[in-house]
C-alpha positions in Angstrom: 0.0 0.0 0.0 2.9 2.3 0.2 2.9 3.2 -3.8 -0.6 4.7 -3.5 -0.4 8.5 -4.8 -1.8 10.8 -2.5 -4.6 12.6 -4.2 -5.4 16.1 -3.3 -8.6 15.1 -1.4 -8.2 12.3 0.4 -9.9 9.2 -1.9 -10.4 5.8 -1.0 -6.9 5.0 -1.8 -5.7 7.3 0.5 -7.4 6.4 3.5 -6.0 2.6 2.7 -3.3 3.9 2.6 -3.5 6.0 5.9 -4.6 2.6 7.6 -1.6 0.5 6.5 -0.6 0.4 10.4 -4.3 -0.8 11.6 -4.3 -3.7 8.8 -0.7 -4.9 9.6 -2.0 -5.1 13.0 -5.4 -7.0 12.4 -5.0 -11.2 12.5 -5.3 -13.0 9.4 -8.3 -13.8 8.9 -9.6 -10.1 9.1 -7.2 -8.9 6.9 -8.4 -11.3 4.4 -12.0 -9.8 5.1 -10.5 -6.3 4.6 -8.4 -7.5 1.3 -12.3 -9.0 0.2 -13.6 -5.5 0.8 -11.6 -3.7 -1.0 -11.3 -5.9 -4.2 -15.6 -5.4 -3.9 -14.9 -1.8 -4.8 -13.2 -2.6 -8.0 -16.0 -4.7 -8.9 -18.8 -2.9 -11.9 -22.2 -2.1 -9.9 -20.5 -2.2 -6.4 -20.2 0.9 -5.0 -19.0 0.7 -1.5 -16.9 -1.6 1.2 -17.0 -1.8 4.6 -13.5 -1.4 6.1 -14.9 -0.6 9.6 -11.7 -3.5 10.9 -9.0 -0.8 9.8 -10.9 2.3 11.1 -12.9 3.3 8.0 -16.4 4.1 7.1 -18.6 0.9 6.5 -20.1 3.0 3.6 -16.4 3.5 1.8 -16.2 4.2 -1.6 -19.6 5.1 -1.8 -20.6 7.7 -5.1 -22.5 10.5 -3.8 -24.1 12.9 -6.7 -25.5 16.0 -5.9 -29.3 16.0 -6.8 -28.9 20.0 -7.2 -29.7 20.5 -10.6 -30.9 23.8 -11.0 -27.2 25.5 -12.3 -26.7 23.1 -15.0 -27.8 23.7 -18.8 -28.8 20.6 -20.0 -30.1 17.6 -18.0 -31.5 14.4 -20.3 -32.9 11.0 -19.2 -31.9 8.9 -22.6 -33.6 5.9 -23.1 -32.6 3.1 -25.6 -33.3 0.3 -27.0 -31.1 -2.8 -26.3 -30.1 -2.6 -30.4 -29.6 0.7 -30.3 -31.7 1.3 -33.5 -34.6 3.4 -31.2 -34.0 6.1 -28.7 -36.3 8.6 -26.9 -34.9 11.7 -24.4 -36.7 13.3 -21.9 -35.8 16.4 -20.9 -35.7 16.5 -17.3 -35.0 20.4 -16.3 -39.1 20.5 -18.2 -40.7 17.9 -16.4 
């Protein structure tokens, strides 16, 4: 964990990174719970791990999205057809 770059605000990788001392220090078997954790993040459709055994958040990694919308220009929900051939747009700023 020590060749994680340290991003300007402080990412998932950086707190890992921050907690190498608490996971040295947990058994085996909770490592490999952490290690099983963290390889959920880096899986499509999972958004968070719980890393509660090395100090963390249970909700790491999790995407948060503003639902302010109201400064933005444009704002479409696309939908399309699983051949690609049809596709409607709503536009959602209108609704």
């Amino acid at each position: 964990m020590s060749n994680f770059v340290e991003y300007k605000d402080c990412t998932v990788l950086c707190k890992l990174n921050k907690s190498k001392d608490k996971f040295e220090a947990l058994d085996l078997l909770s490592q490999c719970k952490v290690l099983l954790q963290i390889l959920q993040l880096s899986r499509i459709g999972t958004t968070m791990a719980d890393l509660r055994l090395i100090g963390l958040s249970a909700n790491s990694g999790k995407i948060l999205i503003s639902k302010n919308i109201a400064n933005i220009e444009e704002f479409k929900l696309i939908n399309q057809s699983v051949t690609g051939l049809f596709e409607t747009s709503i536009d959602l700023l209108t609704v």
